[in-house]
VOGU-3710 file (C-alpha; in Angstrom, 3 decimals, decimal comma):
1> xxxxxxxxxx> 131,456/31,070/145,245  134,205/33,728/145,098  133,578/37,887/145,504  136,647/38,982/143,955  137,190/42,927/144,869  140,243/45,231/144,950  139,806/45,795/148,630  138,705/42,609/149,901  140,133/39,276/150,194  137,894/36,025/149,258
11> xxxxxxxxxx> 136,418/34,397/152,079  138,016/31,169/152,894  135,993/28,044/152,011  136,285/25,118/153,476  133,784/22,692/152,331  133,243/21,844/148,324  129,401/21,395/146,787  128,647/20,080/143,540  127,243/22,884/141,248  123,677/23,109/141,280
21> xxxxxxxxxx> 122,971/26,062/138,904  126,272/28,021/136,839  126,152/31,190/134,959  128,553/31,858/132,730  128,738/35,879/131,531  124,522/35,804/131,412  123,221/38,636/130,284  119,677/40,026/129,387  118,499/42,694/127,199  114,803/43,786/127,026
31> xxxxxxxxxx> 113,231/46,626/124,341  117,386/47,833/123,786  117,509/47,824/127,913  120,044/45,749/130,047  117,830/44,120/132,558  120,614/41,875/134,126  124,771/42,825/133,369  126,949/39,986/132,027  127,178/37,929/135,182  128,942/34,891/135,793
41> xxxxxxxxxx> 128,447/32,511/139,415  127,925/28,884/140,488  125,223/27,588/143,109  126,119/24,669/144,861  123,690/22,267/146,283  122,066/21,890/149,276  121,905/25,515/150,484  118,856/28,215/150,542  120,519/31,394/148,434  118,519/34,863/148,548
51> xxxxxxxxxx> 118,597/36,788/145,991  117,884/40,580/147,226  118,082/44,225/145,622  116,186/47,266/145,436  112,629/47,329/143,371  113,266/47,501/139,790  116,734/46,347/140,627  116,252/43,165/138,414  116,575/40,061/140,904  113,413/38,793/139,563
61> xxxxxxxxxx> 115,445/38,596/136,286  118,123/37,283/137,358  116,203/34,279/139,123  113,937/33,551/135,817  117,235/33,906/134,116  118,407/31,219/136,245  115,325/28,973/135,841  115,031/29,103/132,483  112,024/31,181/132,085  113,804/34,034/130,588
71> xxxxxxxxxx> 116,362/32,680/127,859  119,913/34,990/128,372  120,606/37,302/125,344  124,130/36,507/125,725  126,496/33,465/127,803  125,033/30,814/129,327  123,164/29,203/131,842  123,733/25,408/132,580  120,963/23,677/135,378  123,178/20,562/136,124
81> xxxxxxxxxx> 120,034/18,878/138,745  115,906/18,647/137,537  114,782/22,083/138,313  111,237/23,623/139,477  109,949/27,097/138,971  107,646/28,632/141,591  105,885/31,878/140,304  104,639/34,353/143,234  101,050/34,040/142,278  99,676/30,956/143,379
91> xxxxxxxxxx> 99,745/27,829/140,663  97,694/25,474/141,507  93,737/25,333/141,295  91,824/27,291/144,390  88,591/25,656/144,094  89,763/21,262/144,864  90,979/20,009/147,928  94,648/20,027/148,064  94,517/16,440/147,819  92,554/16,200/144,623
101> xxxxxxxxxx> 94,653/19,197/143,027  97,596/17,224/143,256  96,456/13,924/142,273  95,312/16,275/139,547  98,734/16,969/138,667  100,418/13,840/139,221  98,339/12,539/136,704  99,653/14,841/134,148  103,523/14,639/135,072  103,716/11,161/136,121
111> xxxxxxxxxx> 104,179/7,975/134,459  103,472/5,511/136,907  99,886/3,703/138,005  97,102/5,016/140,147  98,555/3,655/143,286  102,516/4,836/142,821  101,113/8,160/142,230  98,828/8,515/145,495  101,565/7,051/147,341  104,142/10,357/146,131
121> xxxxxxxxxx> 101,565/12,879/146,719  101,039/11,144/150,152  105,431/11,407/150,739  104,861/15,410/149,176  102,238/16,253/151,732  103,915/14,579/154,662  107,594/16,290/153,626  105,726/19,543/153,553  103,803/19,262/156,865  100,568/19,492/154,473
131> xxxxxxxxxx> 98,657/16,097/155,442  96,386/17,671/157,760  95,271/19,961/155,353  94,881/17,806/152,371  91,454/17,699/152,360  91,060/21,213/152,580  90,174/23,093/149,883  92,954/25,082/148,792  91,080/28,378/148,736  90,722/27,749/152,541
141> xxxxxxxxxx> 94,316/27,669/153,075  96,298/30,180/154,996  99,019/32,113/152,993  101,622/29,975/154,164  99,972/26,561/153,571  98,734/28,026/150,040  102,515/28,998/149,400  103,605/25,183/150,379  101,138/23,771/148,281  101,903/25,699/145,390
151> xxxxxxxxxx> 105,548/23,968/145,929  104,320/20,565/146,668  102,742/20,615/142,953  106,721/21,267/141,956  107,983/18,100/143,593  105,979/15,704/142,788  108,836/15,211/139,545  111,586/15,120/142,869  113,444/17,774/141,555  116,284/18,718/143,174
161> xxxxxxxxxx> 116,944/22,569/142,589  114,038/24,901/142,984  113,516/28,311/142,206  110,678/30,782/144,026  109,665/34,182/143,490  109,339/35,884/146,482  107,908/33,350/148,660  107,143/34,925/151,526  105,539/38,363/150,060  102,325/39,029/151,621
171> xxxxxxxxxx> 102,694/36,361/154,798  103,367/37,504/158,488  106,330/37,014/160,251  105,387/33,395/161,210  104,252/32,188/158,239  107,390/33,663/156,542  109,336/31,948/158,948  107,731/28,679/158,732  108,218/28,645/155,368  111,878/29,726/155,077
181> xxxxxxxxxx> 112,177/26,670/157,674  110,586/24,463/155,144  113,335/25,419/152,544  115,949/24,330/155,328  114,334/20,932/155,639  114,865/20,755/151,810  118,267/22,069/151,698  118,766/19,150/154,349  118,259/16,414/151,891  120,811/17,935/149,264
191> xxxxxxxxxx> 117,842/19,991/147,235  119,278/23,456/146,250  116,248/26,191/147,307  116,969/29,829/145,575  113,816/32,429/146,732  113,898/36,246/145,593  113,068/38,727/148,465  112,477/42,041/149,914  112,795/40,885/153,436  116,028/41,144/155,456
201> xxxxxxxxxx> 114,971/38,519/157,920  114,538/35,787/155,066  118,050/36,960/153,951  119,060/36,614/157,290  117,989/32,547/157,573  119,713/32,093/153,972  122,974/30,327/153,579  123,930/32,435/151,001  123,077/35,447/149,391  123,509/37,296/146,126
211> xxxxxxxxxx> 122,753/41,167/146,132  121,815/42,800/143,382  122,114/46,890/142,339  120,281/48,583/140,444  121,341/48,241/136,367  120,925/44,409/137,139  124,424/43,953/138,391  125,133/41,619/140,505  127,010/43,377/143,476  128,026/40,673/146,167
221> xxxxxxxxxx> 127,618/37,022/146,537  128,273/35,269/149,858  126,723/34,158/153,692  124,681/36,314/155,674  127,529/36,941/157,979  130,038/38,042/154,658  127,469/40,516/153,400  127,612/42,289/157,172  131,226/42,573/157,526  131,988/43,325/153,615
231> xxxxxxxxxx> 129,183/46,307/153,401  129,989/47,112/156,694  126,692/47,169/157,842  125,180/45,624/161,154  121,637/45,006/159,813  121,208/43,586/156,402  118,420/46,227/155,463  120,888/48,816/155,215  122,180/46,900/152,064  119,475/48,024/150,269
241> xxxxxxxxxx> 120,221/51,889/151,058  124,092/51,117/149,527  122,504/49,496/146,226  120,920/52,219/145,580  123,099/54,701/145,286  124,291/55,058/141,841  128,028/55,678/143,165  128,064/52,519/144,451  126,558/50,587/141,547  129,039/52,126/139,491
251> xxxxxxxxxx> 132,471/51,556/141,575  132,059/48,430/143,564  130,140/45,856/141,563  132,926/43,725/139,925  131,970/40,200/141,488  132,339/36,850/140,090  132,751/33,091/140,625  135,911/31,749/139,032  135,303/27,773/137,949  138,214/26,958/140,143
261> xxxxxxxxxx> 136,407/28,031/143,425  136,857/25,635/146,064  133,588/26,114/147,199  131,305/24,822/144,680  132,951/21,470/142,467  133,338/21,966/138,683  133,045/18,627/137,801  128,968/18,709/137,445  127,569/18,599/133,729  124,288/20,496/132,342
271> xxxxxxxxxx> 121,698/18,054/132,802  118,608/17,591/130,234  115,870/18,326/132,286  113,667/16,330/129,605  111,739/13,883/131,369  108,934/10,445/130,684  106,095/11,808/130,765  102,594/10,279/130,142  101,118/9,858/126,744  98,540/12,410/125,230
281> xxxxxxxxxx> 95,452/10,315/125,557  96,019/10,050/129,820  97,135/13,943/129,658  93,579/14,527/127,915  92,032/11,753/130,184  93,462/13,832/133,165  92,746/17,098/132,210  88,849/16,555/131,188  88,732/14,610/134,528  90,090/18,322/135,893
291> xxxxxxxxxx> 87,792/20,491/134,349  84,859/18,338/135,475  86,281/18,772/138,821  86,516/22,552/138,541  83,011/22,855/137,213  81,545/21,213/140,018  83,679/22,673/142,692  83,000/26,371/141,879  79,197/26,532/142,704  79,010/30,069/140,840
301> xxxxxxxxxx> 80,468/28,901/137,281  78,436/26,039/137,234  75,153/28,268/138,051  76,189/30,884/135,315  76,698/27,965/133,122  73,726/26,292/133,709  71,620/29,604/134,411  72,575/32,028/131,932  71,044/30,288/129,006  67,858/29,047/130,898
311> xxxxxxxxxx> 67,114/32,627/131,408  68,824/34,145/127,491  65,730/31,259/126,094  63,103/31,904/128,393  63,140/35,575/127,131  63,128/34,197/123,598  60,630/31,984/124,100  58,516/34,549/125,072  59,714/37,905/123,193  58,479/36,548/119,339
321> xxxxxxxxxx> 54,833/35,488/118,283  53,484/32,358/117,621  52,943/33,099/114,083  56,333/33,860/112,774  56,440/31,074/110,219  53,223/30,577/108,494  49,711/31,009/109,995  49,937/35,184/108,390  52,783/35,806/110,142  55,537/37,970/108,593
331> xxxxxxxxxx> 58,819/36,180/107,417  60,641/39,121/108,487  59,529/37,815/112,197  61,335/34,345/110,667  64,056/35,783/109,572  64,602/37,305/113,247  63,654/34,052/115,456  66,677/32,155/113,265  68,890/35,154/113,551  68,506/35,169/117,480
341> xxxxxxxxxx> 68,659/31,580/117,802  72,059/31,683/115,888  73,135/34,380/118,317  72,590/33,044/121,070  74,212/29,499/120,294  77,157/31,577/119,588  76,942/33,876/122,525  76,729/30,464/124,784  79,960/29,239/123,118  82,131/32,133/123,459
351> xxxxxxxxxx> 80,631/33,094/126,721  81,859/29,573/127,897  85,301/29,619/126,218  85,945/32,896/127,204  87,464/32,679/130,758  88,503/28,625/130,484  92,148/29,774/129,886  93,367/33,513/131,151  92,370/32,852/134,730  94,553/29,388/135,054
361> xxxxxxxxxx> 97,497/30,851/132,680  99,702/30,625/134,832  99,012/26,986/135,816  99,279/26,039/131,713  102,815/27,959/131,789  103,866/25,758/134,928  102,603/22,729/133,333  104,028/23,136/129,774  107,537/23,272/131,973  106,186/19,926/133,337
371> xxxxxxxxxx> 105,521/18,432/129,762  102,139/18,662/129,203  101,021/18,676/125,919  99,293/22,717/125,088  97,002/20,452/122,378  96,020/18,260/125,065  94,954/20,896/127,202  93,199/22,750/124,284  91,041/19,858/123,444  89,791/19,124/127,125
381> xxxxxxxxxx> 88,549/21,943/127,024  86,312/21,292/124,299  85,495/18,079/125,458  83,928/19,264/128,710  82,234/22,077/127,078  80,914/20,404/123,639  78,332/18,681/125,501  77,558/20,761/127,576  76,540/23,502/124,696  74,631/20,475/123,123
391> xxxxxxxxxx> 72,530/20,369/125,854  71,753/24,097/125,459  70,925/24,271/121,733  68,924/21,089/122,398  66,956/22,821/125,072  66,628/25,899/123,259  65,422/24,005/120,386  62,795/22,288/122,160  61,849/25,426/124,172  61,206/27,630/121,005
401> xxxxxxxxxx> 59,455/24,678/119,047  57,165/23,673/122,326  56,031/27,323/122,703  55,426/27,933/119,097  58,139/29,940/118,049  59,026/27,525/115,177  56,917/25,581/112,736  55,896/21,996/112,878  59,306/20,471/112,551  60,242/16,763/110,643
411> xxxxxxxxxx> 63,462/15,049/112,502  65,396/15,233/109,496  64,806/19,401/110,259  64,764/19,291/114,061  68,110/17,198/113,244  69,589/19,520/110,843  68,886/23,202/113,127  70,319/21,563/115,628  73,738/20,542/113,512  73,445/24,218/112,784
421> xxxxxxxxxx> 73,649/25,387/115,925  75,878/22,826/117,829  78,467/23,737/115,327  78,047/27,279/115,194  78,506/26,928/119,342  81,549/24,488/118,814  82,938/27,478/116,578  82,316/30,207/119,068  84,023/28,259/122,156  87,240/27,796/120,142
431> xxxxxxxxxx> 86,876/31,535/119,225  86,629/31,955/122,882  89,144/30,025/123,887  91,781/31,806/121,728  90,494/35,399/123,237  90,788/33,860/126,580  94,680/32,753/125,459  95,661/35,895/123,919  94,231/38,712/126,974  96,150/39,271/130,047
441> xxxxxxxxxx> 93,064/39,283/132,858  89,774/38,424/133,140  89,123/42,130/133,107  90,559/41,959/129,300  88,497/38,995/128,705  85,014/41,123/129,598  86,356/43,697/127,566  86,238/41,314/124,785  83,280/40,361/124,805  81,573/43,258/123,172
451> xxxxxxxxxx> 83,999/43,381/120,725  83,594/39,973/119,665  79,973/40,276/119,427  78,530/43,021/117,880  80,139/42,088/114,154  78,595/38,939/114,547  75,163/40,962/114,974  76,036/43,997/112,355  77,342/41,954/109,734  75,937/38,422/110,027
461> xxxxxxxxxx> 73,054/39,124/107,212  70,107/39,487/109,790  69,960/43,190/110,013  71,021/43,568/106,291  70,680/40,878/103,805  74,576/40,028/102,318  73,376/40,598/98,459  72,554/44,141/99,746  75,590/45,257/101,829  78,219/46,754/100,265
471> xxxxxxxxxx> 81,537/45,187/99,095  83,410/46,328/102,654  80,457/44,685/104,745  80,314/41,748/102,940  83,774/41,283/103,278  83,486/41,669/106,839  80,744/39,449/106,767  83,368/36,142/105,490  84,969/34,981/108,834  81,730/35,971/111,011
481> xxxxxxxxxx> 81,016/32,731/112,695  77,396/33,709/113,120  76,804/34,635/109,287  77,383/30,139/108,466  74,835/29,710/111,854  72,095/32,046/110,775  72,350/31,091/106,929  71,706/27,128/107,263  68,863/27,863/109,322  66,867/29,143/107,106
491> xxxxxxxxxx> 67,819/27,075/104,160  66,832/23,791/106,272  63,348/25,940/106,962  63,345/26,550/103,452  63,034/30,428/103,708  63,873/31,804/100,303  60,810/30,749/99,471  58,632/32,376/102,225  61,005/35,599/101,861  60,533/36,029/98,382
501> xxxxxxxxxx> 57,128/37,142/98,268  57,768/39,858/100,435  59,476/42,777/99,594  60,521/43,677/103,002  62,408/40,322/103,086  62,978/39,842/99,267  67,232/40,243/99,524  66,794/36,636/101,740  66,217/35,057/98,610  69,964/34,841/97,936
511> xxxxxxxxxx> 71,029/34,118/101,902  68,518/31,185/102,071  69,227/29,515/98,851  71,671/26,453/98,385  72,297/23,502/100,599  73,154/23,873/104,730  76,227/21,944/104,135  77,966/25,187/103,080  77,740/26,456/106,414  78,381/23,498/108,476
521> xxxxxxxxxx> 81,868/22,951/106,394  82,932/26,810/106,946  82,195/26,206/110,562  84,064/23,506/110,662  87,146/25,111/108,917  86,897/28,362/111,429  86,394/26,261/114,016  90,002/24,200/112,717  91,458/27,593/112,559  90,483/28,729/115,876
531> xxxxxxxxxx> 91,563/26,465/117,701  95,026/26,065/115,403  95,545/29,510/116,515  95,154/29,327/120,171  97,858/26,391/120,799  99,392/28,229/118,629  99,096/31,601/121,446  99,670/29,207/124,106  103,437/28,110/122,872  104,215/31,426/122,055
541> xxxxx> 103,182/33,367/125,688  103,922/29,667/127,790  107,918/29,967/126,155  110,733/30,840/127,853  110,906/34,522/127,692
//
């Protein structure tokens, strides 16, 4: 790499690399803003390069820009080795041993057997200094270890040029320093390591580094050593008083690498980071075998799963008389035990779906980079939680039936409420699942909930009958998952009947009449839809920026 400057000579090189990473007049624009000025420079191998600047001074742009995560708005960037992006947030799963997490992932990135892929996540763990801990759950981890771990998910594919966003944030001073060590054991076997930072001693233990001003201009590229003498500073955290003065980000920022440089060789060709990966089928096979992991390591999911609806139908069981369907009872009472049933399979759905995805996004961004398939990981989901919501409607059917909530039931009925409400359920965790793809927390996610809910309760036809709302409710009422629940319910239960004698209940007539099929098939076609739409979500937020 050359600095090229009116004052300053180029330093002398003396050994040649190939080219690990070259931009050629990058740029990036954001909302009409340059986040990173047309900048052209070549990486070469086997080195650890900082990239350092002020806050807001846009080094974490330039490094996505490098990696791919952020496409450049103009020039180009060319990756000529398999490259790995490491996010700062953690990426792999907190609740699994370290070992499991990565056999985890091998599974989805590899191609090979059982055996071959043990035997790399063994080599990754050993490389890393991680084999004592790899039966430690990762949420028991020091910062360090978690940091290293997060990285051995990134080369189990061998890649040989790896980008990290600030590493080292949030570790103390030996922890930092045992992990910039681990990037020098990398750089040692020809691996290219390039880490964003705040901290001048990480700079300091860097072969090279590239500074960046404020504007996103790249202001200096060269060794720890160069930087001193050609800011004329004796501590590298005075750089950062320099960058940010606007004098100097204006006058002395013209720095580029020339392809003739001596130091890096030009000879090196963009590589297509395409890669084997395994089939669909083993990444579903894989990630189910995941999620059943997750459920069972995180003792507080699985009890809200579990618990939440034992206590939503003991209250039902016990909040409705025993003569709601026949016996003198009201069929308004009816109408409300069906309604609530319907509710609540839809609350368990989207209750379930609802925080599967925004709390591992980052993870499903990683892995799409990895080549996972987004409708693989969409449908895992579902297979993990479909039988688990069957177990709830089946319970709650029993319960209400057993304490004589319901009437006397045939199984071609007991059979058909619970198709009702399985599918209304299978609806309400795709539903869930797209809300969980489209917020940005878990925070967002709770939000949501509300929201998501009350329509289904306003406009479902419970609390006003559908041939008595007006045209805007009724509309409203079309898409309302709950609505093509509640509705088959009482057709298999043959309500219209027991409703029309009463004129409190008499606008039921129309709800109840027809077949159940109705329902089931616009279930089915939301539930198509939902799910359609969130893999949909998932490519668009998981792309390259």
């Amino acid at each position: 790499m050359t600095i090229t400057d009116t004052t300053t000579p180029a330093p002398d090189r003396r050994t040649s690399r190939p080219v690990a990473v070259r931009l050629s007049d990058a740029e990036r624009q954001e909302d009409d803003v340059t986040t990173l000025q047309p900048t052209s420079l070549a990486i070469g191998s086997g080195q650890v390069v900082g990239i350092a600047g002020g806050s807001g001074a846009g080094k974490t742009t330039l490094l996505e820009t490098m990696a791919g995560v952020r496409t450049p708005t103009a020039g180009s960037v060319d990756r000529t080795v398999p490259s790995a992006f490491v996010p700062q947030d953690d990426i792999i799963h907190r609740e699994l041993p370290l070992r499991r997490t990565l056999e985890h992932a091998a599974s989805l990135r590899l191609v090979g057997d059982a055996a071959e892929r043990i035997e790399i996540v063994d080599r990754v763990l050993a490389r890393l200094d991680l084999t004592d801990q790899a039966d430690v759950v990762v949420a028991d981890l020091s910062g360090g270890q978690r940091k290293r771990a997060s990285l051995a998910a990134e080369m189990l594919l061998d890649p040989r040029l790896f980008f990290l966003d600030e590493p080292t944030s949030g570790l103390d001073p030996v922890h930092s320093a045992e992990l910039m060590e681990s990037f020098r054991d990398l750089a040692a076997t020809g691996a290219t390591i390039v880490v964003s930072t705040h901290s001048p001693t990480d700079l300091a233990r860097c072969d090279q580094i590239v500074f960046v001003a404020r504007g996103g201009r790249v202001a200096f590229v060269g060794s720890p050593a160069e930087a001193r003498s050609w800011f004329g500073v004796a501590d590298l955290a005075e750089v950062y008083r320099l960058l940010d003065d606007p004098s100097f980000a204006d006058g002395r920022s013209t720095v580029t690498c020339p392809e003739d440089d001596p130091a890096v060789a030009s000879d090196s060709e963009a590589v297509d980071e395409s890669q084997r990966v395994p089939s669909a089928a083993r990444q579903l096979r894989g990630l189910v075998a995941r999620n059943v992991d997750l459920i069972r390591g995180n003792r507080l999911t699985l009890a809200i799963l579990l618990g939440s609806p034992v206590f939503i139908i003991s209250t039902m069981a016990t909040l409705f008389p025993t003569d709601g369907f026949g016996g003198g009872g009201s069929s308004a009472v009816a109408v409300q035990i069906l309604f609530w049933m319907a509710f609540n399979s839809f609350f368990f759905g989207l209750t379930y779906g609802l925080l599967q995805i925004v709390g591992e996004f980052e993870i499903v961004r990683r892995e799409r980079r990895a080549g996972v398939r987004l409708d693989a990981y969409v449908a895992s989901k579902l297979v993990v939680l479909v039988p688990l919501l069957a177990v709830v409607n089946a319970a709650q059917l029993g319960a209400m039936e057993l304490a004589g909530r319901l009437p006397d039931l045939a199984w071609a009925d007991r059979t058909g409420l619970f198709v009702s409400l399985q599918l209304l359920s299978i609806a309400a965790v795709a539903i869930g699942l797209h809300a969980s793809a489209s917020v940005q927390s878990s925070s967002q996610a709770t939000l949501a909930l509300p929201m998501l809910c009350f329509p289904q309760v306003l406009f479902a036809g419970a609390v006003v009958p559908i041939s008595e709302m007006g045209r805007f409710a009724e509309a409203m009422s079309m898409p309302l998952a709950v609505r093509w629940g509640f509705e088959p319910l009482g057709r298999i239960l043959d309500l219209d009947e027991a409703t029309a004698g009463e004129a409190a209940t008499a606008g039921f007539v129309t709800t109840f009449s027809g077949s159940p099929t109705t329902g089931w098939i616009v279930l089915g076609v939301l539930t198509a839809v939902a799910i359609a739409a969130t893999v949909r979500t998932l490519s668009r937020r998981t792309a390259a920026r």
